[in-house]
C-alpha positions as a Markdown table, in Angstrom:
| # | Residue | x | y | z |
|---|---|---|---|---|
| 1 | Unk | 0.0 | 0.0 | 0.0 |
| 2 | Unk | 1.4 | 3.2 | -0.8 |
| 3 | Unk | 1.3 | 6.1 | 1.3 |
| 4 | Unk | -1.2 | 8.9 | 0.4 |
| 5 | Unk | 0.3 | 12.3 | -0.4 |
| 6 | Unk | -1.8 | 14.0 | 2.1 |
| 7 | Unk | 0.1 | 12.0 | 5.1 |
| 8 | Unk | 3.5 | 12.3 | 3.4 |
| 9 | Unk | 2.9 | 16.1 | 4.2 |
| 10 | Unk | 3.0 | 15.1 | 8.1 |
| 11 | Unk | 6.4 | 14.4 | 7.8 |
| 12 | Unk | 9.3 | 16.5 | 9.2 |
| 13 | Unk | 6.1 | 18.6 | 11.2 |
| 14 | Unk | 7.8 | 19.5 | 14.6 |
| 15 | Unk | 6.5 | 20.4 | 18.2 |
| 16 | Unk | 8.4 | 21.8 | 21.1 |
| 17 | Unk | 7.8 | 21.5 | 24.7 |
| 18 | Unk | 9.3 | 22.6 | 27.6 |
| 19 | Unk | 9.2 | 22.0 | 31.1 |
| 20 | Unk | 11.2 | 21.7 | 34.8 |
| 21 | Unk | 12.6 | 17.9 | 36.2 |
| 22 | Unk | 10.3 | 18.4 | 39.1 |
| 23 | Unk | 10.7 | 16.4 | 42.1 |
| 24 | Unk | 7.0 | 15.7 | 42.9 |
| 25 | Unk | 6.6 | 13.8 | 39.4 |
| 26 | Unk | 9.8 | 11.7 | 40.2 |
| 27 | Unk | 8.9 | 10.8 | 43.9 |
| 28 | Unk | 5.6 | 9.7 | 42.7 |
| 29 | Unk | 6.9 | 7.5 | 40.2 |
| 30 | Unk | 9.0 | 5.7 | 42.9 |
| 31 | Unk | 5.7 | 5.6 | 44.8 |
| 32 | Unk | 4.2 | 4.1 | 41.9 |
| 33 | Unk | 6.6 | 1.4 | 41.6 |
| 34 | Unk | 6.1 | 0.7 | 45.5 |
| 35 | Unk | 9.7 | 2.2 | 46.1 |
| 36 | Unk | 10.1 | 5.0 | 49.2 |
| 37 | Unk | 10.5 | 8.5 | 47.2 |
| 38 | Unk | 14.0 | 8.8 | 48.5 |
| 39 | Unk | 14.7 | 11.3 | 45.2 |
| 40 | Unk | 15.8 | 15.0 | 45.7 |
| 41 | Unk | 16.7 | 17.8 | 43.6 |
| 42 | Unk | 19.8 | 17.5 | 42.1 |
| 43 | Unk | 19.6 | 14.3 | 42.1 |
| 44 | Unk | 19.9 | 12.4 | 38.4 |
| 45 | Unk | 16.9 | 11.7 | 36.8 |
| 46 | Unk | 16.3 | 7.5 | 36.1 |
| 47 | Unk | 16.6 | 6.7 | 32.4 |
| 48 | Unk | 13.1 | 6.9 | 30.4 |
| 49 | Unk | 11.6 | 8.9 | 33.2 |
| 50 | Unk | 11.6 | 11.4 | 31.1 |
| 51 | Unk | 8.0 | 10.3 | 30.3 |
| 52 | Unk | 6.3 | 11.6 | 33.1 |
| 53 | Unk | 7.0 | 15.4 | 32.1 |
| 54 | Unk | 6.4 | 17.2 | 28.5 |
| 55 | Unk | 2.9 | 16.2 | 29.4 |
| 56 | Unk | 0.1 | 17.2 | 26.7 |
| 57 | Unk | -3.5 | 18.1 | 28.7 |
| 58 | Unk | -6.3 | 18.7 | 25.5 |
| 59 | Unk | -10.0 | 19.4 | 26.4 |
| 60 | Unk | -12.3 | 16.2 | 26.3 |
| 61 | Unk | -13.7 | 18.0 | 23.4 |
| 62 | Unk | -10.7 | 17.2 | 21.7 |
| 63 | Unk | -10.2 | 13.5 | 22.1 |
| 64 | Unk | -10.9 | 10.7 | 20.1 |
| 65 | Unk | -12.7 | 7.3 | 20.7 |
| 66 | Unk | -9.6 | 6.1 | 22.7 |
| 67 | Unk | -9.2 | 8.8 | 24.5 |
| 68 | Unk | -5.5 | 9.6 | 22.9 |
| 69 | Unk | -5.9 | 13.8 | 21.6 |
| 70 | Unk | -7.9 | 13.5 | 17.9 |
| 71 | Unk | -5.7 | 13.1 | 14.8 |
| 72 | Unk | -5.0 | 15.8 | 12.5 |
| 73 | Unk | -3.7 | 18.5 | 14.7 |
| 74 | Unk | 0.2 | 17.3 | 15.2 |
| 75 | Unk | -0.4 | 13.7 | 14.4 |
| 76 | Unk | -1.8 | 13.0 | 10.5 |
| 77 | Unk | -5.7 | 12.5 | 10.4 |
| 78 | Unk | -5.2 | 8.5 | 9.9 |
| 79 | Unk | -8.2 | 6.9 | 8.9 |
| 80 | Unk | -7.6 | 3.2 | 11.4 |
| 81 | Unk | -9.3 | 3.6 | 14.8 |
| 82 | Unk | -6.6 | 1.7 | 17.0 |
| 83 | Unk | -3.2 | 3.1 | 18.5 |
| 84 | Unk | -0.6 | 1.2 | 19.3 |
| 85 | Unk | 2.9 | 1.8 | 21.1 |
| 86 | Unk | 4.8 | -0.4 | 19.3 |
| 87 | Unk | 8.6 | 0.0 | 20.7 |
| 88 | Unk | 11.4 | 2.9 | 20.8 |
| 89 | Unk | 15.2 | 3.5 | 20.7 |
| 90 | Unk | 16.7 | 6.1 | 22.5 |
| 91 | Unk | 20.4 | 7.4 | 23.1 |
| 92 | Unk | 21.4 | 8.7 | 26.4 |
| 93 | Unk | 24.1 | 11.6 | 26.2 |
| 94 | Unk | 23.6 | 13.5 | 29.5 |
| 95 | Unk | 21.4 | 12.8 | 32.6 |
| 96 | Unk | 18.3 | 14.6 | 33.2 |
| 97 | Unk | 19.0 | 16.0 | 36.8 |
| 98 | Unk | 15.7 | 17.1 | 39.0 |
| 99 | Unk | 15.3 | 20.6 | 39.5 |
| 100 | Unk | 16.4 | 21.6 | 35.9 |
| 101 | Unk | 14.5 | 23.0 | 32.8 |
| 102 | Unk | 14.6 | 20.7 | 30.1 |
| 103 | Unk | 12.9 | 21.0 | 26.6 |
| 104 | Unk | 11.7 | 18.1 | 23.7 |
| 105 | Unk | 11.4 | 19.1 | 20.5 |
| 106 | Unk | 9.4 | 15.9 | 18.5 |
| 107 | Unk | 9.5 | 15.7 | 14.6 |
| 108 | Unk | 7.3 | 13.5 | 12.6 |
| 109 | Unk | 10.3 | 10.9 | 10.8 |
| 110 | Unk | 8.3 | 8.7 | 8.9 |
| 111 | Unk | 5.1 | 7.2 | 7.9 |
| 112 | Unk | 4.6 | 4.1 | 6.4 |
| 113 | Unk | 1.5 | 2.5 | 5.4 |
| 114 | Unk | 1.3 | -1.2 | 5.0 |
| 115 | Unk | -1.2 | -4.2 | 4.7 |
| 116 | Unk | -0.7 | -7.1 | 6.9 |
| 117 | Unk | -2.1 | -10.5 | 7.6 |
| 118 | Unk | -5.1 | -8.9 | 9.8 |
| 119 | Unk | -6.0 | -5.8 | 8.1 |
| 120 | Unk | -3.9 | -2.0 | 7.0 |
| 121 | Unk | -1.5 | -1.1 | 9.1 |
| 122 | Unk | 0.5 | 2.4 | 9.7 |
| 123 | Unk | 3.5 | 3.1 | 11.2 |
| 124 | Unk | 4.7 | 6.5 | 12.3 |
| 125 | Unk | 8.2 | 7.4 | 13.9 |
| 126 | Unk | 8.5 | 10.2 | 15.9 |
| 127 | Unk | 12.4 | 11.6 | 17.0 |
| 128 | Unk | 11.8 | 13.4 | 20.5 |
| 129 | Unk | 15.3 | 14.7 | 21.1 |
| 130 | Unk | 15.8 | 16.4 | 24.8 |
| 131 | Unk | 18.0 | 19.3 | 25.8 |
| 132 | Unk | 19.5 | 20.3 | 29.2 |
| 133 | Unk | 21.1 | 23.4 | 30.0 |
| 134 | Unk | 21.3 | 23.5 | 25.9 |
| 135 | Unk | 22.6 | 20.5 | 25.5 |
| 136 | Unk | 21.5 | 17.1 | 24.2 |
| 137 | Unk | 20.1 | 15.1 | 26.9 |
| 138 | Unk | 18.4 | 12.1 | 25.0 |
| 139 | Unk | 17.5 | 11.1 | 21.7 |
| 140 | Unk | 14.2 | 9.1 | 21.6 |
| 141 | Unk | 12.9 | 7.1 | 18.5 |
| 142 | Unk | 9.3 | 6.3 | 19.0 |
| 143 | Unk | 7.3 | 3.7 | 16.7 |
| 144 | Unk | 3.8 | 4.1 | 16.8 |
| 145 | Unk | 1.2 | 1.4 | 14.7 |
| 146 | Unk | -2.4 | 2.2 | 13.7 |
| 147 | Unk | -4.9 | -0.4 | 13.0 |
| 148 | Unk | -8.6 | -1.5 | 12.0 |
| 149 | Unk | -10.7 | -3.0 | 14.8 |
| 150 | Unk | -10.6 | -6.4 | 15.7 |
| 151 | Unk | -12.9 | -8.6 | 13.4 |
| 152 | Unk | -14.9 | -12.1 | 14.2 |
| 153 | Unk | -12.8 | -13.4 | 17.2 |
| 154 | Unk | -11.9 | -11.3 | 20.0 |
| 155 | Unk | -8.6 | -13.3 | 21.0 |
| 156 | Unk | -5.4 | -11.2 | 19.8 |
| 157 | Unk | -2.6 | -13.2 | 18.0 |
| 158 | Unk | -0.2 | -14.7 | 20.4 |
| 159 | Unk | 3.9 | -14.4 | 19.7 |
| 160 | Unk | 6.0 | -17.4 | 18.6 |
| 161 | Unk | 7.5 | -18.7 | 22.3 |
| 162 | Unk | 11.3 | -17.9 | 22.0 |
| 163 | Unk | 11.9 | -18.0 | 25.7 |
| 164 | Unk | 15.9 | -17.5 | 26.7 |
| 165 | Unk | 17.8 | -19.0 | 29.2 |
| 166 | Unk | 17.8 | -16.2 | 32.1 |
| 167 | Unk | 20.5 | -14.7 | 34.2 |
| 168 | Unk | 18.4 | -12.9 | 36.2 |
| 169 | Unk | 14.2 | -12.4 | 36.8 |
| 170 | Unk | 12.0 | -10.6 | 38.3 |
| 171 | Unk | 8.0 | -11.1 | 39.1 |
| 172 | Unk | 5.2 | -8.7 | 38.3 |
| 173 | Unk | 1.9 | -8.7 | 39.9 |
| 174 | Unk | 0.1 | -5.8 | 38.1 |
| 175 | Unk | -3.2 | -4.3 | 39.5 |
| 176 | Unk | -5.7 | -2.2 | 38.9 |
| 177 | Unk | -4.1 | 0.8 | 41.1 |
| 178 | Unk | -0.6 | 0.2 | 39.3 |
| 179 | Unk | -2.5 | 0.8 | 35.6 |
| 180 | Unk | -4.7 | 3.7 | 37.7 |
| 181 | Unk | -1.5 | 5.0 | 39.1 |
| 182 | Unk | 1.0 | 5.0 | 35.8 |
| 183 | Unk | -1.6 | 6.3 | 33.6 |
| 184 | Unk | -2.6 | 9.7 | 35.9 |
| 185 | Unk | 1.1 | 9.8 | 36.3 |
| 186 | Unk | 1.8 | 10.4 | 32.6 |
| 187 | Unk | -1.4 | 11.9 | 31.8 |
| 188 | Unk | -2.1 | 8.8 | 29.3 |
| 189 | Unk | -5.8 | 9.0 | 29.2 |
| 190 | Unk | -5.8 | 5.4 | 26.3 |
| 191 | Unk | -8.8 | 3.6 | 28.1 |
| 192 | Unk | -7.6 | 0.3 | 27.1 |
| 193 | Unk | -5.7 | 0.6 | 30.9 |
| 194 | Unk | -8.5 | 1.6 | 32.9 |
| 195 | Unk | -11.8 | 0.9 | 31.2 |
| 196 | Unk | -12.5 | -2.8 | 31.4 |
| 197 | Unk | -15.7 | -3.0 | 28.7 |
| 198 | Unk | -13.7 | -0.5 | 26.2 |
| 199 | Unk | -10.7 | -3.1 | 26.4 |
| 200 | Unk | -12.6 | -6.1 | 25.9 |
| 201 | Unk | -15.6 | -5.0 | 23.8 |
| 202 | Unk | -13.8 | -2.2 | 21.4 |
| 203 | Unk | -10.1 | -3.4 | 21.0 |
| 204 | Unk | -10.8 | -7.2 | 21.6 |
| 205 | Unk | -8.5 | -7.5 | 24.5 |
| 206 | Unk | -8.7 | -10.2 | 27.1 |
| 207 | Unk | -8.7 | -7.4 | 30.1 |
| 208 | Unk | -7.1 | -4.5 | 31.0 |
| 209 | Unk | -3.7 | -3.4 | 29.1 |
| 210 | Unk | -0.2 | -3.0 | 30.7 |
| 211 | Unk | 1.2 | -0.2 | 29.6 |
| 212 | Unk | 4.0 | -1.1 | 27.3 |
| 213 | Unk | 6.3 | 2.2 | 28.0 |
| 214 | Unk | 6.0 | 1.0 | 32.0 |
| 215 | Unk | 7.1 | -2.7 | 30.5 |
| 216 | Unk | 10.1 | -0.8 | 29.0 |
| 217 | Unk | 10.9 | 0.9 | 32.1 |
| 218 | Unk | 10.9 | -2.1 | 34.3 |
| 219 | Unk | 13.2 | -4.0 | 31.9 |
| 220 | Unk | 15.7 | -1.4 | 31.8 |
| 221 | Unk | 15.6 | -1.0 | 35.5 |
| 222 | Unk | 16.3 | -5.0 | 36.2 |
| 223 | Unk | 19.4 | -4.4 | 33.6 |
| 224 | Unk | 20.5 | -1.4 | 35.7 |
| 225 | Unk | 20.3 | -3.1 | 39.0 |
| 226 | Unk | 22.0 | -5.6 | 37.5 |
| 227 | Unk | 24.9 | -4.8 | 35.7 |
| 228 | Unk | 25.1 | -1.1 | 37.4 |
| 229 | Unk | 26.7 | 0.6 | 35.0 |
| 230 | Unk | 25.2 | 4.0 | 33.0 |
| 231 | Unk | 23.4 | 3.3 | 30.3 |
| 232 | Unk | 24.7 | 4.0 | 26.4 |
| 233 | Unk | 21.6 | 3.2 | 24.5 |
| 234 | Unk | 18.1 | 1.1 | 24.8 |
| 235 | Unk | 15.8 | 0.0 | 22.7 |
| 236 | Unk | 12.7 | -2.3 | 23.1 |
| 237 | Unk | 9.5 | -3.4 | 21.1 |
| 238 | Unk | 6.1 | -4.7 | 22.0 |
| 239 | Unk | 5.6 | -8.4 | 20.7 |
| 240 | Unk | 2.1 | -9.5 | 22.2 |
| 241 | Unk | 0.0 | -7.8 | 24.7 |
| 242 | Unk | 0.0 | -8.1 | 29.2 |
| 243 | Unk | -3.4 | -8.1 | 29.7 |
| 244 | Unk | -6.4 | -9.5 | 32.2 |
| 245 | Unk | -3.5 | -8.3 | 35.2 |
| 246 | Unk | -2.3 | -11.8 | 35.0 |
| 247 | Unk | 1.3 | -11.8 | 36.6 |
| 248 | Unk | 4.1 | -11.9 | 34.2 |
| 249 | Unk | 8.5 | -11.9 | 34.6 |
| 250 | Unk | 11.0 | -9.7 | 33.1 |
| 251 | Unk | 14.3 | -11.0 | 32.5 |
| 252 | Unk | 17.2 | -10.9 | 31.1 |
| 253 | Unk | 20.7 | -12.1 | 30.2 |
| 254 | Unk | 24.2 | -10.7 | 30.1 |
| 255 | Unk | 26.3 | -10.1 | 26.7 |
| 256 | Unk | 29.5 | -8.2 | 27.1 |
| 257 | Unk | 28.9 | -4.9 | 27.2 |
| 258 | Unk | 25.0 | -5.3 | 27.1 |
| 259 | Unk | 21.7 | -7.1 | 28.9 |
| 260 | Unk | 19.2 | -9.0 | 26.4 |
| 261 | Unk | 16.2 | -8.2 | 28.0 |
| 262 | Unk | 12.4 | -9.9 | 27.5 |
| 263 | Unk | 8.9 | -9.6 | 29.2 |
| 264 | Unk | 7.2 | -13.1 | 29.7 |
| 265 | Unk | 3.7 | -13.6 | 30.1 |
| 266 | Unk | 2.5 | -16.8 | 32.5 |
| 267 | Unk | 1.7 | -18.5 | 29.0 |
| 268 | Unk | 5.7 | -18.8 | 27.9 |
| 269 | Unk | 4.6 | -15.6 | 25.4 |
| 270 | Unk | 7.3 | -13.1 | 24.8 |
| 271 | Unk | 5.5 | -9.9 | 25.3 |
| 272 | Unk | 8.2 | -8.0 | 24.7 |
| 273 | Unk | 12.0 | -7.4 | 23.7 |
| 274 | Unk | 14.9 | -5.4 | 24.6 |
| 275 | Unk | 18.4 | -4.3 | 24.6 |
| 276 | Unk | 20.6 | -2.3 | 27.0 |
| 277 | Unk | 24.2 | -0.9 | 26.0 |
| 278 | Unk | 26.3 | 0.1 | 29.0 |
């Protein structure tokens, strides 16, 4: 399928945003993820936290089905109802630190329409590149997927099982309150993580939705806690839906200079997969 001339003029379309590393954000992240906020100003912000500030607020007026902000203001009036997270890549040249004034300036890369085996598909990549004190702080590559609604069965396609051998793992027992928590927390208002009959009636899921950026950030936390060493570059992508808060384990194993990192659900799916570069 080729891409229409009207969302070829999307691309290179930029926003900027600014905004302070404020503590209160940061402390009730570690809150969220049952850690004592033991943060304070001046204190380095942890990688991909950068997600909890640069927050957009629209009107209700101006939000679609989904409750993501309408299309066609900075992201191209695409025509498939469902939005997707589908993985990122970032670069990390300089710590955010708490306390300082940062600013993202986000470019529309690419957009590629497809057709796959269930339906259209299209991709979009947005660069998000983040300056401290002027100076690069992180470059972010972010892969989003559009598609029709589910049709006939609800059931979602599971990944091919392509479980590693682990070094290390960690449990997760989602809940409704950690979904609640990390979606007021970045001002994600998708209902597929809070709104049970939206989930399972509208997108075809089983349940409620982890959120696959806070898959992301668990992963590259177990990599840091265990290799403890800063972090080069990251990249992850969503394989196959956590869903119906069943418990699931991240995990991982070392490689030199990096940590192969997966989500995997209580099925033996891989949900998701990653890579850390110390």
């Amino acid at each position: 399928m080729d891409t229409s001339k009207k969302l070829l003029e999307w691309i290179n379309k930029t926003s900027e945003a600014e905004d302070t590393i404020r503590l209160q954000p940061a402390n009730f992240m570690e809150a969220t993820l049952n850690r004592p906020p033991k943060l304070k100003e001046g204190d380095n912000l942890p990688p991909l936290w950068h997600w909890i500030y640069f927050l957009e607020a629209k009107p209700e007026s101006d939000l679609g089905r989904d409750a993501h902000p309408k299309k066609g203001d900075f992201l191209p009036p695409i025509q498939l109802p469902r939005r997707m997270w589908a993985g990122g890549r970032f670069t990390f040249y300089n710590d955010l630190v708490i306390g300082e004034k940062a600013k993202k300036i986000t470019t529309i890369k690419k957009i590629v329409e497809k057709e796959g085996s269930a339906g259209p598909l299209c991709f979009i990549t947005l660069e998000h590149k983040i300056y401290s004190k002027d100076e690069i702080s992180i470059i972010e590559e972010q892969d989003l997927v559009y598609l029709q609604d589910q049709q006939g069965s609800k059931s979602l396609p599971l990944a091919q099982n392509n479980v590693e051998k682990a070094d290390f793992s960690q449990e997760i027992y989602p809940s409704a309150i950690l979904l609640f928590r990390y979606s007021a927390l970045t001002f994600n208002g998708h209902r597929i993580h809070y709104d049970l009959d939206y989930a399972k009636n509208v997108e075809g899921y089983d349940g409620l939705v982890f959120h696959g950026p806070l898959t992301a950030t668990l992963l590259l936390d177990l990599a840091l806690k265990e290799r403890k060493q800063p972090i080069k570059k990251y990249s992850f992508r969503g394989i196959a839906p956590l869903s119906n808060l069943d418990c699931f384990w991240i995990e991982g194993k070392s490689e030199d200079n990096a940590a192969i990192l997966w989500a995997r659900r209580k099925d033996g799916v891989v949900a998701m997969k990653a890579k850390a570069d110390f």
